[in-house]
C-alpha positions as CSV (number, residue, x, y, z in Angstrom):
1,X,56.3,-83.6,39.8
2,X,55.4,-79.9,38.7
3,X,58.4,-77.3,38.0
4,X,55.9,-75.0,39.8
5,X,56.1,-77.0,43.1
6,X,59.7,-76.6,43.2
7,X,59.6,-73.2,42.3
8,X,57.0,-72.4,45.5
9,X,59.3,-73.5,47.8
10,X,62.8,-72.7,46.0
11,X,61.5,-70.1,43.5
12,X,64.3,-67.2,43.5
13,X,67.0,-70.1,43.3
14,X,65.6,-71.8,40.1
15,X,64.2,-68.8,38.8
16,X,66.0,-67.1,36.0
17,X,67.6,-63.7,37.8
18,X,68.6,-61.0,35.5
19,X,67.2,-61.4,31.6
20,X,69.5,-58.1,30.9
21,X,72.3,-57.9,28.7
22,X,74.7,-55.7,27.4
23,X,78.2,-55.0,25.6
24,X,80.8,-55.9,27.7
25,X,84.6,-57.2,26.8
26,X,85.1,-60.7,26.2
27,X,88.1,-59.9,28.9
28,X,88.2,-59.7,31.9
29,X,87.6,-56.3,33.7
30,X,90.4,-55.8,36.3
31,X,88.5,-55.3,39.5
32,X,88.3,-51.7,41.1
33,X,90.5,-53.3,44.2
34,X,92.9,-54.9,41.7
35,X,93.7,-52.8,39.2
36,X,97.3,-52.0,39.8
37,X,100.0,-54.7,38.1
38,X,100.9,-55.0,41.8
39,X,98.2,-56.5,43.3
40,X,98.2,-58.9,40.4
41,X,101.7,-59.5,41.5
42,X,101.0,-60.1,44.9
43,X,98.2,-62.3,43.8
44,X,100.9,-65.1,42.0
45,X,103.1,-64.9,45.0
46,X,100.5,-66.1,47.1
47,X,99.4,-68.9,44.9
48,X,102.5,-70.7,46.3
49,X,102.3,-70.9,49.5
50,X,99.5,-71.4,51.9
51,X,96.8,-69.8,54.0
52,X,98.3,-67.8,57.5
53,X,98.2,-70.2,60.2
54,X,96.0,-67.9,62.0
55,X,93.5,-68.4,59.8
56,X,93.4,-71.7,60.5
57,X,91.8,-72.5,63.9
58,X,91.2,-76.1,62.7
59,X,94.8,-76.8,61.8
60,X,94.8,-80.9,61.8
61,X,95.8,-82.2,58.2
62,X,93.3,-83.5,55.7
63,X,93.1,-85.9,52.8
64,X,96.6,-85.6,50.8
65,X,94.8,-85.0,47.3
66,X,93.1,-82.2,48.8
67,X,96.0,-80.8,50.5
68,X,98.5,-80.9,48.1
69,X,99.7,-77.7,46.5
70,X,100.0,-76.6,43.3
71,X,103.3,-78.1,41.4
72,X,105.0,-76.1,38.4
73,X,103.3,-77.8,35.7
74,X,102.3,-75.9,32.2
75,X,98.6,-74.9,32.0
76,X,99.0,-76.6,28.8
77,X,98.5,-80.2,29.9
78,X,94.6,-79.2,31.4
79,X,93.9,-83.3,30.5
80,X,97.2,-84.6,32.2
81,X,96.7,-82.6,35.3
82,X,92.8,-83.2,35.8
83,X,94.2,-86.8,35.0
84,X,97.0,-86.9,37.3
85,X,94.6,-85.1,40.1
86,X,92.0,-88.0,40.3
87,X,94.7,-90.8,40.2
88,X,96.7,-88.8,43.6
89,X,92.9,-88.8,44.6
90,X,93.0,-92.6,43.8
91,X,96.3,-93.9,45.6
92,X,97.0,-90.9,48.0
93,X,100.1,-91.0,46.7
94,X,102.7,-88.1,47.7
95,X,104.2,-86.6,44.9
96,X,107.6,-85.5,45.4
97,X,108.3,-81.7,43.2
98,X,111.4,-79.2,44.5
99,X,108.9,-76.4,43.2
100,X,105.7,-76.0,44.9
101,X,104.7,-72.7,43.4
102,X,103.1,-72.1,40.0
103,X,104.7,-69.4,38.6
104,X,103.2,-65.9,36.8
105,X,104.8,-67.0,33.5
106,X,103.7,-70.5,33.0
107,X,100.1,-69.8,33.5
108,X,100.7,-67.1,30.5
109,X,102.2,-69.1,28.2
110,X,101.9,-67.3,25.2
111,X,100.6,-67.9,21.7
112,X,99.8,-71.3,22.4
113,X,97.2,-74.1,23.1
114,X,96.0,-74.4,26.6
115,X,95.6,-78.4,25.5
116,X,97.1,-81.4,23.5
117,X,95.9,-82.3,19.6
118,X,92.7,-84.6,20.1
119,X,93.5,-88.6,19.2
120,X,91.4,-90.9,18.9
121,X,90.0,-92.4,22.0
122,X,88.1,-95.1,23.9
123,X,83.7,-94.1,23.7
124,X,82.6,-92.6,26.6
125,X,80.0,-94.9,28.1
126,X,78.0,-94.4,31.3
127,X,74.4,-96.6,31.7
128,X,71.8,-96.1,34.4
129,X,72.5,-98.5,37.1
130,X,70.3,-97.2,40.2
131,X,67.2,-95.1,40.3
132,X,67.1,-94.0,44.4
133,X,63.6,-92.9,45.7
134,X,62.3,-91.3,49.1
135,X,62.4,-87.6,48.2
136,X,58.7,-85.8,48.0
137,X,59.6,-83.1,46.2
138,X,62.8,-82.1,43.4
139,X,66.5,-82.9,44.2
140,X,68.4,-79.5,44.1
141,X,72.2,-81.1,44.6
142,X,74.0,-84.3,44.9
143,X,76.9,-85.2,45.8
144,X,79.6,-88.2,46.1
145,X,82.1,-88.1,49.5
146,X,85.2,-87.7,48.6
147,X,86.1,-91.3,49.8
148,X,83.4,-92.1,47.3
149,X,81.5,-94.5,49.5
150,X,78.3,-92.3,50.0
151,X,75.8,-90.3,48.4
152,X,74.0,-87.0,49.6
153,X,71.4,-85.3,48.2
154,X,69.3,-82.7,49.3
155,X,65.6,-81.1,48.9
156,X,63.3,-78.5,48.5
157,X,61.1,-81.2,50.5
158,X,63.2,-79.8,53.5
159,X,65.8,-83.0,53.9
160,X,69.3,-84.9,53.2
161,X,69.3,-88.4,52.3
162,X,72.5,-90.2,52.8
163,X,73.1,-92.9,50.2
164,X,75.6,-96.4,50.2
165,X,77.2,-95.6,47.0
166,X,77.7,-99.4,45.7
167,X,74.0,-100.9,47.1
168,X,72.3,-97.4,46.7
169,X,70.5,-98.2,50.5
170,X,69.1,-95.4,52.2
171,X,71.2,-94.7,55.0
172,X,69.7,-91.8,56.8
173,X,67.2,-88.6,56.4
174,X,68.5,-85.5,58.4
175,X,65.8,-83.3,58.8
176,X,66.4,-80.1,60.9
177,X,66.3,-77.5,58.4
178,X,62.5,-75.0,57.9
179,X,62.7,-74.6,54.2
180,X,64.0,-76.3,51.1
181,X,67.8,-76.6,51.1
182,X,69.4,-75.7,47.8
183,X,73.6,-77.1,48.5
184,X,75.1,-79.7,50.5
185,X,79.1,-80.0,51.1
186,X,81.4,-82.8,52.3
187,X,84.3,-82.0,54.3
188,X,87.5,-83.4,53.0
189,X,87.5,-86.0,55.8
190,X,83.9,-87.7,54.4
191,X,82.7,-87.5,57.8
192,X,80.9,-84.5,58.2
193,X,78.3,-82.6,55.8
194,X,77.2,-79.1,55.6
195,X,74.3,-77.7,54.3
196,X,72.6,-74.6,53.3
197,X,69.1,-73.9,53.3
198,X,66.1,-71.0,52.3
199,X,66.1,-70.7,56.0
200,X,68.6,-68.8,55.9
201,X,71.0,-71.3,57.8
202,X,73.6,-73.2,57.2
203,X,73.8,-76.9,59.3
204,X,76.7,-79.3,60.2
205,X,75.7,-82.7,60.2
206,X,77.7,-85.9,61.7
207,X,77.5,-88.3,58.4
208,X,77.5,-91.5,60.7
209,X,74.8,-90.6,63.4
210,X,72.6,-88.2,61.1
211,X,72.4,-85.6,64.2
212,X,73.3,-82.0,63.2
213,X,76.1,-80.5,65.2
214,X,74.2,-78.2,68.2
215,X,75.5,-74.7,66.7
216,X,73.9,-73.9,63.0
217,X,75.9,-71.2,61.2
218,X,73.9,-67.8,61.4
219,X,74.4,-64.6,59.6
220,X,73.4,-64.7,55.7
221,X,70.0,-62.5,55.2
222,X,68.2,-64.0,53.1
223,X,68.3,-67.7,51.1
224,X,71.8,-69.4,50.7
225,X,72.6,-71.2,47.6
226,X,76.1,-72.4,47.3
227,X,78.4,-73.7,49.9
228,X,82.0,-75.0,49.9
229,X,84.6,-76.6,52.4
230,X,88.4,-75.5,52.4
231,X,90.8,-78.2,51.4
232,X,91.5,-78.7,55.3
233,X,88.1,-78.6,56.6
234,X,88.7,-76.2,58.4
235,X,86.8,-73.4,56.6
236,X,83.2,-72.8,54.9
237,X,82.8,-70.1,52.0
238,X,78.6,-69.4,51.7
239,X,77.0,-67.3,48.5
240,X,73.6,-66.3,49.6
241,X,70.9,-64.6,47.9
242,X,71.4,-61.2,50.1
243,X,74.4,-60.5,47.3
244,X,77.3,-61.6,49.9
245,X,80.1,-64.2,50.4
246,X,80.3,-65.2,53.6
247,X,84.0,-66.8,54.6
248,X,83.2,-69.1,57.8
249,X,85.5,-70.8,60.8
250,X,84.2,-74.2,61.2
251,X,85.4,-75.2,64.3
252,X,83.4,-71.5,65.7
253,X,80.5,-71.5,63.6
254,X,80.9,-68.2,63.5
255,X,82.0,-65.7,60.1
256,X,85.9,-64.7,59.5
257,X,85.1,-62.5,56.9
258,X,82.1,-60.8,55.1
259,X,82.7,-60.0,51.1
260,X,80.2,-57.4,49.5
261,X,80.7,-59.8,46.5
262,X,78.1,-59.1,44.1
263,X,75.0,-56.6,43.3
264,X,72.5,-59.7,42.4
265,X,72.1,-63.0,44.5
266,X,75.5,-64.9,44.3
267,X,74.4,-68.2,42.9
268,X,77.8,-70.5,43.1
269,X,81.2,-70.3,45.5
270,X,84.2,-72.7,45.3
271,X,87.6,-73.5,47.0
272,X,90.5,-73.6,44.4
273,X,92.3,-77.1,45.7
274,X,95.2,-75.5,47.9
275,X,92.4,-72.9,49.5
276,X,94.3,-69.8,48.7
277,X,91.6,-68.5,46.3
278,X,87.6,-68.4,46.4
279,X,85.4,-68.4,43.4
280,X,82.0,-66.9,43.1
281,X,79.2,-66.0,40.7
282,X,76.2,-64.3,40.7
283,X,73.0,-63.4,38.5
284,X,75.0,-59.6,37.7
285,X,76.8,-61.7,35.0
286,X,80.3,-61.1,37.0
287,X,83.0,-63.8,38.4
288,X,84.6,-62.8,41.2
289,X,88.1,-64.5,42.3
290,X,89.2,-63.9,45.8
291,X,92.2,-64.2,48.2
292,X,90.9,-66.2,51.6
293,X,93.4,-64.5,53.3
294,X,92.7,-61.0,52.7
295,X,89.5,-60.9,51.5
296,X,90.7,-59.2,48.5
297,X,89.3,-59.3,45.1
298,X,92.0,-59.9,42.5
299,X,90.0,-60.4,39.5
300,X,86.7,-59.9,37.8
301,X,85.8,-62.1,34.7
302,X,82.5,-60.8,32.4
303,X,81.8,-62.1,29.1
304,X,80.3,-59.8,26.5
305,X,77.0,-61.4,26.4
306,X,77.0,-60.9,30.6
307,X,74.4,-63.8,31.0
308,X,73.9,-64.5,34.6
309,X,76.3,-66.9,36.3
310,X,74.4,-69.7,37.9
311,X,77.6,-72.0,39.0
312,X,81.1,-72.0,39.2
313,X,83.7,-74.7,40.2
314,X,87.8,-74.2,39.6
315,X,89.4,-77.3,38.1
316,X,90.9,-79.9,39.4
317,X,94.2,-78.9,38.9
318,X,93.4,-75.3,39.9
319,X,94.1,-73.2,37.0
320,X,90.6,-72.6,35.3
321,X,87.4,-71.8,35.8
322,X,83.9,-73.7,34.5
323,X,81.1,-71.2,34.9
324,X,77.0,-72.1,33.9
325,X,75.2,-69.9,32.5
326,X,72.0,-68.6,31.2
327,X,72.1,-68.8,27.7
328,X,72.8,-72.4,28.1
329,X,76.7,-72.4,27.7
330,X,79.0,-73.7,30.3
331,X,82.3,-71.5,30.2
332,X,86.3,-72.7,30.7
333,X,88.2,-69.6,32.5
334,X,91.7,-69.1,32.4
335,X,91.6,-66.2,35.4
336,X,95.0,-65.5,35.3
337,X,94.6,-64.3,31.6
338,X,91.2,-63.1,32.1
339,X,90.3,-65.3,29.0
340,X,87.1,-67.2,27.8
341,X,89.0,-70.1,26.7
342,X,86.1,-73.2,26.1
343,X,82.0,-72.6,25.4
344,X,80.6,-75.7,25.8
345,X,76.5,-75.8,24.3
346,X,74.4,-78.5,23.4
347,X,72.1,-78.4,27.0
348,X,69.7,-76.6,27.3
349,X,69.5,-73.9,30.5
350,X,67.6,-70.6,30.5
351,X,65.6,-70.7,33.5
352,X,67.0,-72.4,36.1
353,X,70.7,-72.9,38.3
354,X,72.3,-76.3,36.7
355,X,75.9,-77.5,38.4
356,X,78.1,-79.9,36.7
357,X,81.3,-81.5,37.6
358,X,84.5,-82.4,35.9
359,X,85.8,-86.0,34.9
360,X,88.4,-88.4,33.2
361,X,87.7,-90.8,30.5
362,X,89.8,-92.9,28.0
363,X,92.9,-94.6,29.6
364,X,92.3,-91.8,32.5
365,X,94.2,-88.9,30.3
366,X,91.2,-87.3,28.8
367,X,89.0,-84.8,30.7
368,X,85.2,-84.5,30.4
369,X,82.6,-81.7,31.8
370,X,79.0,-83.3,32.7
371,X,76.2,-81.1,32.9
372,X,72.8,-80.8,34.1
373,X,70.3,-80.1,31.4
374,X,66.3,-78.7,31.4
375,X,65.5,-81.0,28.6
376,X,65.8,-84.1,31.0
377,X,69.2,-85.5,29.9
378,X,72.8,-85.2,31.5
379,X,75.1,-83.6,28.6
380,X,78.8,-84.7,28.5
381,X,81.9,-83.0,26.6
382,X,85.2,-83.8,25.7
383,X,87.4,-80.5,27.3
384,X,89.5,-80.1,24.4
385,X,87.6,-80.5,21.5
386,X,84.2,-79.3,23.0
387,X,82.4,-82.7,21.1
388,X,79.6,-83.9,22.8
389,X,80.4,-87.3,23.9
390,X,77.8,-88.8,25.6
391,X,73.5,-87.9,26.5
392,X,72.0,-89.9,29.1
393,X,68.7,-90.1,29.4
394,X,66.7,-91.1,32.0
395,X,65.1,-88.1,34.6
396,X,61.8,-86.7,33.6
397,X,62.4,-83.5,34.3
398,X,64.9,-80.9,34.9
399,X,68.5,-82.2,35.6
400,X,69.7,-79.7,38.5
401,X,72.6,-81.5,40.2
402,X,75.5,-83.4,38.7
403,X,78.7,-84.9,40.1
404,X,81.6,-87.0,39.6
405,X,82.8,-90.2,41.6
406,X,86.4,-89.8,42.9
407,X,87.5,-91.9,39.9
408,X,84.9,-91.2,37.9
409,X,83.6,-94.9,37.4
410,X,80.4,-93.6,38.4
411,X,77.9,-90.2,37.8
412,X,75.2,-89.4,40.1
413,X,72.7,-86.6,39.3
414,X,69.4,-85.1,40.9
415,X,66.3,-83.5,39.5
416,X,62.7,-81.7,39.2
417,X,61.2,-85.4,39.1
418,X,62.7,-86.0,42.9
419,X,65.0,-88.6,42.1
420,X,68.2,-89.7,42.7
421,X,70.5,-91.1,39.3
422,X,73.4,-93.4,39.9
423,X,75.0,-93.8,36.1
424,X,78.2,-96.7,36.0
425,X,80.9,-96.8,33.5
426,X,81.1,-99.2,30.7
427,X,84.7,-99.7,30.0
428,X,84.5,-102.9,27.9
429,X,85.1,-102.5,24.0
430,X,82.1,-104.7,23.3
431,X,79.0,-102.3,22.0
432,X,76.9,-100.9,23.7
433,X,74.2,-103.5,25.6
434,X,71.2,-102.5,27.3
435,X,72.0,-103.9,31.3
436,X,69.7,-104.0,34.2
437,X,68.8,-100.9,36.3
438,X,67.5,-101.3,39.8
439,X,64.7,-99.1,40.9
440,X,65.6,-98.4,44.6
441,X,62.4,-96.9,47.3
């Protein structure tokens, strides 16, 4: 498969957006709307407590790890929260903590390390294990359900394909959409998937029938590139290529709240895990974070080399930011301080928009970042110590679309050469043997 083809039908997506630069701080710029010390203020009150219930028509409760709120932990254990994240993810434990809020002083804890001394550790290993066919033309996303029993992936050959995580059997095709579709979404429930498309549309899809739900979600101008559910379900953020955020009610289908977010195409959006604040990135080099009940923007994060921002996703535990980039660095962001605090290279991205994911590794107390790469392979890195760990090899063409199992045992990723990746964990101690991969039509 061509890069060109995808480009024809995707082009302004995977093209690169803004080759501009100039001298900007390493800082972050405080954003014309909140500039005062008193928005910021009001900004760490409300990262304790929760959305207004009247802006949440869909009130019924979701998955606990998705749900929980923030506990009082030091942004200096990043590994033992991303850690401690996945396993709540794992059991669906509740966690018992007297104080829910995360307070303005321990996310500025000063003069020292956001993480841990590196030890020595257990290898990283992931091997191929399935190679899933049926889509004509690239694979612009995938992604695992948050139960972790399914796969979804989506095209620019117009469709979603809905995997079995363990077999890899094709499940369904939803096909509905006019034009290639560049994101895909699970709500927190696993049961329902959202999609956005260059029609200019965004779909709801029923995961177990494959039938899209009768109302699409109207109202973005031009191509839409990046969706995201809210920790309840109950909400949809959007990041479009007319320059806008769109903040949507599910249950409606029809738009809360319309951000003028950015002056070029806004190429990622995420949910911070309690759904108080929205992400979003675009190719004017700027990060954006929001409230989602105000619509205000508290903070704007530019690096001095103001590449465009391709992708953005807030960590699992809530506290940072990982941003791609086009000068082929991925970026940690601690927003609260405004600071540039990890530059991961190694991959190689220029031209087009790569997503990654976070994981765990070791005995589950080490965080990793995956990456999609243009040179074919998936990259991995160890958070703290910004080593690559691992390069898997395997796609034949541009890596778009990486993500993480729930407990990370497995790595699924999507490319330019229309196929579907399912990589397993190797956890033994005995090196490294060559297995069996299954090539799957």
């Amino acid at each position: 498969m061509e890069d060109s083809d995808l480009e024809q039908s995707r082009s302004p997506k995977r093209r690169r957006v803004n080759g501009d630069s100039h001298d900007t701080s390493r800082y972050s710029s405080p954003d014309e709307l909140a500039a005062s010390s008193d928005h910021e203020a009001a900004y760490i009150r409300r990262r304790s407590s929760n959305i207004p219930r009247d802006r949440e028509p869909a009130g019924e409760d979701r998955r606990r790890s998705y749900d929980e709120s923030l506990s009082d932990e030091s942004p200096d254990e990043l590994d033992h929260t991303i850690h401690t994240f996945y396993r709540d993810h794992r059991t669906r434990t509740r966690r018992e903590s007297r104080d829910q809020s995360v307070s303005g002083r321990s996310l500025r804890s000063s003069g020292s390390s956001p993480w841990k001394p590196t030890r020595k550790e257990r290898p990283l290993r992931y091997k191929q294990k399935l190679v899933l066919r049926g889509h004509k033309r690239g694979v612009a996303a995938v992604r695992f359900s948050p139960d972790g029993l399914l796969i979804a992936s989506c095209s620019a050959d117009t469709t979603i394909r809905i995997w079995d995580t363990a077999s890899g059997k094709h499940l369904h095709t939803l096909e509905g959409h006019l034009a290639g579709i560049s994101t895909i979404a699970w709500s927190p429930d696993s049961k329902t998937l959202a999609s956005g498309s260059d029609d200019k549309s965004i779909r709801l899809w029923d995961v177990s029938t494959g039938k899209p739900y009768p109302v699409p979600l109207l109202g973005h101008h031009n191509y839409i590139y990046s969706i995201a559910f809210s920790p309840k379900g109950n909400m949809l953020v959007s990041g479009s290529y007319d320059e806008a955020v769109f903040l949507w009610d599910v249950r409606t289908a029809r738009v809360m709240r319309s951000l003028p977010a950015h002056s070029d195409p806004v190429g990622g959006v995420d949910f911070i895990r309690d759904g108080t604040l929205i992400v979003s990135c675009a190719g004017d080099g700027l990060i954006r974070i929001w409230d989602t009940a105000t619509g205000q923007c508290l903070r704007t994060l530019v690096h001095e080399d103001n590449a465009p921002v391709t992708s953005v996703r807030f960590s699992p535990n809530g506290k940072f930011v990982l941003a791609w980039t086009l000068d082929s660095c991925v970026r940690l962001w601690s927003y609260v301080e405004g600071k540039c605090l990890k530059t991961y290279q190694g991959h190689k991205n220029e031209k087009f928009s790569i997503a990654g994911t976070f994981g765990v590794y070791g005995d589950g107390d080490r965080a990793f970042v995956a990456s999609g790469s243009e040179d074919s392979t998936l990259v991995i890195w160890d958070v703290p110590s910004k080593n690559i760990i691992q390069r898997l090899e395997g796609h034949e063409g541009v890596v778009l679309g990486v993500d993480t199992h729930p407990d990370s045992s497995l790595l699924v990723s999507g490319g330019l050469d229309a196929t579907v990746r399912v990589w397993l964990r190797d956890d033994s101690e005995a090196d490294d043997v060559e297995g069996p991969e299954e090539d799957l039509e």
